[in-house]
N, C-alpha and C positions, 0 to 999 in steps of 0.2 A: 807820550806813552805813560800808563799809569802805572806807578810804584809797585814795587809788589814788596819790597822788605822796607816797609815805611813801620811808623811806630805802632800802629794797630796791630800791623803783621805781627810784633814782637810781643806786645800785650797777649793775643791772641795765645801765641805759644805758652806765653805762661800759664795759663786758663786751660791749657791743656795736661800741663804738666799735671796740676791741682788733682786730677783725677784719680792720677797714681796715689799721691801723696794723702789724698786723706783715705787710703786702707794703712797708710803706717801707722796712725794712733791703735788701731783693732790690731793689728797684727805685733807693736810694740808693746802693749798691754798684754796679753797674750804670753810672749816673751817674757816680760818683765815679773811678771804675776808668775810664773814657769818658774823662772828662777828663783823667785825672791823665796818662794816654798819651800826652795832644798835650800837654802842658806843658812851653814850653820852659826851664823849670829843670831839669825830668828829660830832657827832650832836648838837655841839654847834657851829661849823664852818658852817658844812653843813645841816640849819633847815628842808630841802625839805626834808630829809632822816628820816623824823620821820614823813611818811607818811603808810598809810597802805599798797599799791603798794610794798616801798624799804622793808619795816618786811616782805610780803612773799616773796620776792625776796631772805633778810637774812635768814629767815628759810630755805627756800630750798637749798638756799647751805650748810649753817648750817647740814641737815639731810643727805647730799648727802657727805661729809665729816664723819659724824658721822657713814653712814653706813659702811665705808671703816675701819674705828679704833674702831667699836665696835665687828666687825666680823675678826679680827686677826687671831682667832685661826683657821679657816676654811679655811680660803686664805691662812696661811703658809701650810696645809695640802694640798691641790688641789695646789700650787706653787712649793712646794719642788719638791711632785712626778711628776709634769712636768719638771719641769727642772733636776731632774738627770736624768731622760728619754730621755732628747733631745725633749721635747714637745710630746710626748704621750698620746693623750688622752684617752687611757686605763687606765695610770695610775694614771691620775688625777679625772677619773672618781670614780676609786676605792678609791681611797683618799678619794674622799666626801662619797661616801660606809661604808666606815669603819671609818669616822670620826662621823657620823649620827648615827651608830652600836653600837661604843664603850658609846657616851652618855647616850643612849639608856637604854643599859643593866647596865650602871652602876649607875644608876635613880632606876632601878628597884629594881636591888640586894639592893642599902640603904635606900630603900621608900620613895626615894627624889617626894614630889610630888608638882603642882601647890600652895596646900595649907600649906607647910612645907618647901619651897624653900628659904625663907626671911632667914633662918637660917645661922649664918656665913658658912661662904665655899661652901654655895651654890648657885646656879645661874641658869636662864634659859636659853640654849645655841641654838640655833635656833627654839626658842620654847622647847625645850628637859629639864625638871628638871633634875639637873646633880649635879656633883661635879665641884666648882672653880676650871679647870687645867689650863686655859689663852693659854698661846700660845704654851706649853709646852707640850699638847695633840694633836694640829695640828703638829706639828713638829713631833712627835711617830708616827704617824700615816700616815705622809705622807714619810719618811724616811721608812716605813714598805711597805707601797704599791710599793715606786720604787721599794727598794727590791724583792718582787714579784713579779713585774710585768717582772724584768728582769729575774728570775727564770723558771716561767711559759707563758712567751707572749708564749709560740710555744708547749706547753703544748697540746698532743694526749692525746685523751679520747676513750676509745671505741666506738666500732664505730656506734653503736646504740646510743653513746650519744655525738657522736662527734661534732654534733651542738655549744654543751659547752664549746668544746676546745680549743686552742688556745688565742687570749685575751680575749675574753667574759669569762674565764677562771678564769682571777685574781682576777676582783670585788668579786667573790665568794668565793674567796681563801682567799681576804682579807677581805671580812665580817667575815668568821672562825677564823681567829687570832684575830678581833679586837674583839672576843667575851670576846679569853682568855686573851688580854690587859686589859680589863673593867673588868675583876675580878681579875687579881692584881691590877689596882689601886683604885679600890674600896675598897681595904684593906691596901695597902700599902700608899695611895696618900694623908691623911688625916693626916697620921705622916709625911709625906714631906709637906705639907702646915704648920706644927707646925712651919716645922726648917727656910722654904722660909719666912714666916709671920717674924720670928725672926730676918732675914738675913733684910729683906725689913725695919722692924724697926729700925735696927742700920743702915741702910745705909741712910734711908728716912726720920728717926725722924731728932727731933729738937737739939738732943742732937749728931750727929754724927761728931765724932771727924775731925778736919778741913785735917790733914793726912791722912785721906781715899780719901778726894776729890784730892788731891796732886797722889796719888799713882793710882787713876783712871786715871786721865789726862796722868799721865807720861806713863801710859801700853797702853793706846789706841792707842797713836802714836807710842811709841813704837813697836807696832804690825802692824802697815802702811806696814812698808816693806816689810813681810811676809803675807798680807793677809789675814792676821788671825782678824784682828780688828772686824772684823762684830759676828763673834762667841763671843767673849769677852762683845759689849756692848749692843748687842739682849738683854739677861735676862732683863738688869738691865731697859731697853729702852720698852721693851715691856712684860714683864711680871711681876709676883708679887715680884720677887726679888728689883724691882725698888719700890714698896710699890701698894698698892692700893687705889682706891677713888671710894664711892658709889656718883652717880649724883645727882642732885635736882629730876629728872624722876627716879628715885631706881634703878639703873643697877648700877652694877660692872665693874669700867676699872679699868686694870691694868699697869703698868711700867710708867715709868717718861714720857716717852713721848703723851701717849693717858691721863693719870693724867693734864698734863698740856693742853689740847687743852680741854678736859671737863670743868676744873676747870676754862679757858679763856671762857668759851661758858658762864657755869654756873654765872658768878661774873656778865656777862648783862643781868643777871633776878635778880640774889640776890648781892646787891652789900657788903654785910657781908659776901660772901664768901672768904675766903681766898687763896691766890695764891701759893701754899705748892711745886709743881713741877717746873721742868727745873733748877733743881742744876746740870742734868748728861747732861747740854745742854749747857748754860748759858756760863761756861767756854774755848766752844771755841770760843764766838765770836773776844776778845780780840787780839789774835793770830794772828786769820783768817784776821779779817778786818786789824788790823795794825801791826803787828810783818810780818806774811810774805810780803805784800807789801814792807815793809821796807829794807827786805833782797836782794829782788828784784833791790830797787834801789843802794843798795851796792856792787850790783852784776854789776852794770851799768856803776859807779861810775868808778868801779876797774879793767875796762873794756878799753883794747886799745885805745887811741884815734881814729885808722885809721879801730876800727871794732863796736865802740859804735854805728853808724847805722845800722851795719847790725843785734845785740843784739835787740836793745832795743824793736821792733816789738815783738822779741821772748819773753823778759821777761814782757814786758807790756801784753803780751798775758797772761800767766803764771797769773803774776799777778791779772789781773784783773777776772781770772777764780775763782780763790783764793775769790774776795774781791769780784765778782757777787754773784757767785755759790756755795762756802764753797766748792769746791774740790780743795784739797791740795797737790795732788801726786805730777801734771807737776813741782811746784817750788820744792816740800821738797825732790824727787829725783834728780832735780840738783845738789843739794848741799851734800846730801847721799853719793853720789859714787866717789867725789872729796876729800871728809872732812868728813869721818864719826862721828869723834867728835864734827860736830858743830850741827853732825844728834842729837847728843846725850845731845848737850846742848841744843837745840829746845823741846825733848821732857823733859828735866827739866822745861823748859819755861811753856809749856804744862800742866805741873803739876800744878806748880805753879797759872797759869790763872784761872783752877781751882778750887783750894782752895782759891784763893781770892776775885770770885765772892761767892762762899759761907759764904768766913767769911763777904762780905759784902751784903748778904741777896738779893745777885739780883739772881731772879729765871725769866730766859727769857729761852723760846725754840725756838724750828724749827723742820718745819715737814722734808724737805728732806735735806735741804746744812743750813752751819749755815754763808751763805753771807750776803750782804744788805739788799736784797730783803727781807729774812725770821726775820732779825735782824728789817725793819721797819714794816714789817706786826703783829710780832707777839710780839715784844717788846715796840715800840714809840707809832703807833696807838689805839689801843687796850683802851688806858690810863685808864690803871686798878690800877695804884698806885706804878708800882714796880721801882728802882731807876735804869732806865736803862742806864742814864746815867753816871756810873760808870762804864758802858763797854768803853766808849769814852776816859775816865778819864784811864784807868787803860791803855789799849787797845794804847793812846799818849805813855805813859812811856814804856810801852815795844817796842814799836817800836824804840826808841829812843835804848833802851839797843841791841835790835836784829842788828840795822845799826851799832853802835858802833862793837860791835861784830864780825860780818862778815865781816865789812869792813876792822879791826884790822888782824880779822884772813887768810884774803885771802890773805894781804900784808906781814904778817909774813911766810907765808909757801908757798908762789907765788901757791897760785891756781889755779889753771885752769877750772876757771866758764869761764859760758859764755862770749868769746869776750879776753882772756887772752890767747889761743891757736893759731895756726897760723891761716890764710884764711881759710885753705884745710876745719881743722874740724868744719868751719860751710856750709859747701855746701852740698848742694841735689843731688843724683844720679840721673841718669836720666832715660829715656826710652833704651835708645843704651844703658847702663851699662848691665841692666837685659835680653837684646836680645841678647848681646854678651856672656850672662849666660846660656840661653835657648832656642837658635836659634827658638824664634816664636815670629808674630807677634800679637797683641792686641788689641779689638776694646774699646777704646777709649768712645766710647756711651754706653756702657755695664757697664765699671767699671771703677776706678779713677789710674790713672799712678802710683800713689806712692799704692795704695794696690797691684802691682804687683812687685815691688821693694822690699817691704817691704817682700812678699811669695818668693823671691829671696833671701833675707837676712838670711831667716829662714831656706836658704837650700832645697827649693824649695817645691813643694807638695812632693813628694816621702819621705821627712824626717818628714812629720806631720803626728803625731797619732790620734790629736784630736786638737781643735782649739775652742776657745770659750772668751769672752771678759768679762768684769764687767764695773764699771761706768768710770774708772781710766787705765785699763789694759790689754793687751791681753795675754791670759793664752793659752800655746802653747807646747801637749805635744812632742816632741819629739824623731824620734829613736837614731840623734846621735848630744850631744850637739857642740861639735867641729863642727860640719858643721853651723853653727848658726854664720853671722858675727855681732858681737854687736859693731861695729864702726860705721859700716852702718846705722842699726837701728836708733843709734842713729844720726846718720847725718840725716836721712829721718823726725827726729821730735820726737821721742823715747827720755824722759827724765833721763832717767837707761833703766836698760834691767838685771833680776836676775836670776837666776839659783836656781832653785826650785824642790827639788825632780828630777824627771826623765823630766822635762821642763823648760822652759822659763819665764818670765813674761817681757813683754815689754811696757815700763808705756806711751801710748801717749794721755793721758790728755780725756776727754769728748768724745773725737771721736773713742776712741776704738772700741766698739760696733757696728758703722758703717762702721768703718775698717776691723772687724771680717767679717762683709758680705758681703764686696766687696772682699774680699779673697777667701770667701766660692764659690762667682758667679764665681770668674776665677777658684776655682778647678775644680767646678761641668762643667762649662763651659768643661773642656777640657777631662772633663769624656765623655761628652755629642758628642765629636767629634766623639768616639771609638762605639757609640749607634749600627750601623748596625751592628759590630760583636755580640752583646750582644743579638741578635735574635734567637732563635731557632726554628726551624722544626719538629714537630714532624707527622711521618707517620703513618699513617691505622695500628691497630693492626688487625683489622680484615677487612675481602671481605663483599662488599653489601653497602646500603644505607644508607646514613648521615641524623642522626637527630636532629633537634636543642633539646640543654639538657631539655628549657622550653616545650617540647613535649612529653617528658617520663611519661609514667604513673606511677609517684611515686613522691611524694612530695618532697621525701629529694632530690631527684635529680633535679626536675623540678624547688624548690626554694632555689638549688643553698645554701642546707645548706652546703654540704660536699666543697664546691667550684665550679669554673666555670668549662665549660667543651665543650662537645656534646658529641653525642650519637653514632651508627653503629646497625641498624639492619642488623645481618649478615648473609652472604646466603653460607658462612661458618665458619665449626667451628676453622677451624685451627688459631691460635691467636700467632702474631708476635711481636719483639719486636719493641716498636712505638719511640725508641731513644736509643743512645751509651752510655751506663752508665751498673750499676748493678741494681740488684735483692733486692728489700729492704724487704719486708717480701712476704711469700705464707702464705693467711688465710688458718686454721687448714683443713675446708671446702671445700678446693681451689676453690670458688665459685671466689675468687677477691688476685690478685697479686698489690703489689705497689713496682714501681720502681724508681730511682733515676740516669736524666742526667748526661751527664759527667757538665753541666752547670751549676747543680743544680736546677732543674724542679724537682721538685717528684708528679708521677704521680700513678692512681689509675685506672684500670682495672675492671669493676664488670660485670663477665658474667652474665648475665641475673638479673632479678629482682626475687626476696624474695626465690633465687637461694640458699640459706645457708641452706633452710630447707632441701633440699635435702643431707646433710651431704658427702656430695664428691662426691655421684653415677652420672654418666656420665661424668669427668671433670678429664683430667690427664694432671699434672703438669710434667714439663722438666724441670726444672731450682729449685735454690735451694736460700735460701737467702747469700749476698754478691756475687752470682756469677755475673763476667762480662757479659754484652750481648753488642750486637752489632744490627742495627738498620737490621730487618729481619730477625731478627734471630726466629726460633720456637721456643718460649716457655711453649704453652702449648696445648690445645685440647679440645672440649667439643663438644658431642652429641647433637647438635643445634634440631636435628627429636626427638630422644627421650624425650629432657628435656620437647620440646613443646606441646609434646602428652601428658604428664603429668599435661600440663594445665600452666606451666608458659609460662612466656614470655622474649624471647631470647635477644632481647636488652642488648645491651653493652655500659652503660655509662663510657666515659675516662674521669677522674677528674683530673685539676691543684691543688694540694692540696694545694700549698705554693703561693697563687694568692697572698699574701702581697708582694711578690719577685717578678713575672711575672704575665705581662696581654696579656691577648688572643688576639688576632685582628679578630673581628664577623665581617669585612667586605665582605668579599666573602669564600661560602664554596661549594668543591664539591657537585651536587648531591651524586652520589656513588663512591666507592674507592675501589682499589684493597688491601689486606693487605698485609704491608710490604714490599709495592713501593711508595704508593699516598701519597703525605702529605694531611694530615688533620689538623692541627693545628700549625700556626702559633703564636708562642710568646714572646713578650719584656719583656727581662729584665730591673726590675728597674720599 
């Protein structure tokens, strides 16, 4: 049996998280720019700002910030199920479904009400009296809807209710589970807040030993490589494992991270609040702003004389992505995949950073990168009292220790960082490398030269399974990884390139994500070339006059619940087959056959209208279900005189049932058709 929480699964999650987490840069900026306005350390430089105009200017960003990290749990619900979907908005809708659901009902079941809410562990969650879950409930919730949604998107319902079926399908599906979620954790969720509140104390109190911040630091980077990091410092960052803090306005945030942007909002109304969060923040500015720069210049240093120009672009890039933006991959996989030990003294350093902004009581955060930017917005301006200048202090010595280091280490084991290997491996392939790979050529105004390079590198489309990016990385599953050249990659700008489970991961720094989509335009691009075969024809099952489906005297058919279509009032009964494929079912009735392209069209036959009541009299079926048919073929028969003297109406609506697959082309249709020669239906796939 095949795995299912093997190490993709877990990558995967992470890649889901990401989605949430890059609206906290916009929404801490936001906050941070909010506050930093009314503070009056800066409103003692700038007096204009203690005007009434710039307060509602800071409130509103203040509230526009606030509503982004007070509503966590909801947004990783509605984000998860979109992004393991691939952006589906069925499944994200269902998410909000059954995250509304589960509140809901678990308010009910412990008579959490408006007037009993104030009570520990409990909270108003969109308005909903509930139990405190944080972000830990959107996460169940929206991990439960992908689930389902990829279960039942294509979910048949009878066919009297087949309106329901298909996605309109899951939100339903996942209102009913998240009934039975809300009555486990309404029972179980209240001992897990015992043991989280407990975990959140020791980790968050005043007393938590300085070895914990040390072995946090070292596991976070640690986990860099594999991806995994974002799962590990989620709890601690945004849920009550990182502890909690009720506002000056009475709500409940939880995790280090939304703790500190309140507790920074809160200290410029009350200035006796104290500044308790960004211990699980604080310690990487040190690193970030001067250990890796440092490494950077070691690397520079130690560096050819006759190739240090052509480096230093690359690690000053590197660099200063580092010391802008708090993203650390492009430097810390340089030096990973030449020197894993000095991978492994970095994340000592890491630790280290730390536990020594804890033991020296500097609590500074950052909403999205822990670079300059978030290091002056939310640590210098702000002047709330915290000693941020101890990241400067601390932040100089390590830099000092990381250049000694590197520079010691690359000259003892001649490594080969950047500008140490010949010419060859620092150049870029070109356009003529990947055409002499793929004999075609490329428009240039469409997509960028090295994103087709890079889909060459990877072994072309034909070896990708699935293709998707993070802030850092292009995550790339694979059918075979030997066809993957990672020399290239890395020549193209790729800082590593790992072998992950059944894929890739290929680290090119910030631009990932729009490397992921200039890859995806040249796949789809050349899907897009094969379009006119992907059309199909489907001919007249039956003889007589074409009617548009909105003309059928019957709702489900005329709006188009069962799918798109048209109509045949036929002037016979003989009924042919209207495409080359099989037999997918005969109703019990044989009032209606559905069949199945060789394309994969499935289409839907219904003799006559409210024809079922009639229980099969008049209507003989030729074909049986799985049989082949071929376009003309006879397959069945029905008494068009008879049925109609009995007072129905003989009309034959043909349904595209899988219209999410193919669309019809309603620009020109015959008036009438013969069955079983005429086309009548034209449609694209895709």
């Amino acid at each position: 049996m095949k795995k299912v929480f093997n190490f993709d699964f877990f990558q995967r999650i992470g890649k889901t998280f990401m989605v949430i987490i890059s609206l906290l840069p916009a929404a801490g900026l936001l906050l941070g720019i909010g506050t930093t306005l009314q503070s009056p350390y800066l409103i003692e430089y700038l007096p204009f700002l203690d005007s009434g105009f710039w307060k509602t200017i800071s409130d509103l960003m203040k509230g526009a910030g606030k509503a982004i990290f007070g509503n966590l749990g909801v947004l990783f619900a509605i984000g998860i199920a979109g992004s393991w979907t691939g952006g589906k908005a069925a499944a994200s809708l269902s998410a909000l479904v059954g995250y509304l659901v589960m509140h809901t009902v678990i308010g009910i079941v412990l008579g959490i009400t408006p007037e009993n809410v104030s009570e520990p562990g409990r909270v108003l969650e969109l308005g909903i009296p509930t139990l405190q879950i944080g972000v830990f409930g959107g996460i169940i919730i929206g991990f439960v809807a992908a689930v389902l949604y990829e279960k039942y998107h294509d979910f048949k319902m009878p066919e009297m209710l087949s309106f329901f079926g298909g996605s309109r399908f899951v939100p339903i599906i996942t209102a009913g589970y998240s009934i039975i979620i809300a009555l486990i954790l309404a029972f179980v969720w209240p001992h897990v807040q015992d043991g989280i509140y407990a975990l959140g104390t020791a980790l968050s109190g005043e007393n938590t030993p300085p070895l914990y911040m040390f072995i946090y630091g070292l596991v976070e980077r640690a986990l860099i490589p594999f991806g995994l990091h974002h799962i590990f410092y989620i709890p601690i960052r945004f849920s009550e494992v990182g502890g909690t803090y009720t506002t000056l306005a009475g709500s409940v945030v939880s995790g280090d991270t939304a703790m500190y942007m309140a507790q920074l909002a809160d200290k410029q109304v009350n200035d006796a609040i104290e500044i308790t969060a960004g211990r699980f923040m604080a310690g990487k500015f040190p690193f970030v702003l001067f250990g890796l720069p440092a490494v950077a210049l070691a690397m520079y240093h130690m560096a050819k004389p006759k190739n240090k120009k052509a480096v230093a672009g690359l690690l000053l890039t590197a660099a200063g992505t580092a010391f802008f933006t708090g993203i650390t991959e492009p430097l810390e996989f340089t030096f990973l995949f030449v020197a894993p030990l000095l991978y492994v003294f970095h994340t000592l350093m890491a630790g280290l950073s730390f536990m020594l902004m804890y033991v020296l009581d500097v609590n500074v955060g950052y909403a999205g990168g822990s670079g300059i930017i978030d290091f002056i917005l939310f640590g210098i301006l702000p002047g709330v009292g915290e000693p941020w200048w101890y990241v400067i202090i601390v932040g100089l010595a390590m830099a000092v220790v990381y250049y000694v280091v590197f520079r010691w280490a690359i000259k003892k084991w001649d490594l080969l960082t950047p500008g140490r290997g010949d010419e060859d491996s620092n150049r870029l392939y070109t356009r003529k490398d990947y055409e002499e790979k793929t004999n075609r050529k490329s428009d240039e105004s469409v997509v960028n030269q090295k994103a087709y390079e890079v889909l060459a590198a990877l072994g072309g489309k034909e070896n990708i399974n699935n293709l998707d990016a993070c802030i850092t990385r292009l995550r790339v599953g694979v059918k075979n990884k030997g066809a993957v050249n990672k020399e290239k990659l890395k020549a193209l700008g790729a800082s590593g390139v790992l072998e992950v489970g059944n894929g890739v991961q290929a680290i090119f720094g910030p631009t990932s994500d729009t490397l992921k989509n200039q890859i995806l335009d040249i796949m789809n691009q050349e899907t897009n070339e094969y379009k006119e075969e992907s059309t199909i024809s489907v001919v007249a099952p039956l003889s007589g006059k074409v009617v548009a489906l909105e003309e059928v005297p019957d709702e489900v058919f005329s709006q188009k619940m069962m799918g798109d279509g048209i109509a045949v009032q036929p002037t016979s009964g003989d009924v042919y087959s209207p495409v080359d494929g099989e037999i997918v079912d005969v109703f019990p009735t044989k009032h209606a056959i559905t069949l199945r392209s060789d394309e994969g069209a499935e289409l839907l036959i219904h003799l006559g209208l409210e024809t079922v009541s009639l229980k099969g009299e008049g209507f003989e079926i030729k074909v049986s279900p799985k049989d082949k048919i071929k376009k003309g073929d006879l397959i069945a028969q029905f008494a068009i005189d008879q049925i109609g003297q009995k007072g129905y109406n003989t009309i034959t609506p043909i349904i595209l049932l899988n219209g999410d697959q193919f669309k019809i082309d309603h620009s020109s249709y015959p008036s009438s058709v013969v069955g079983g020669k005429d086309v009548l239906i034209k449609a694209q796939k895709g």
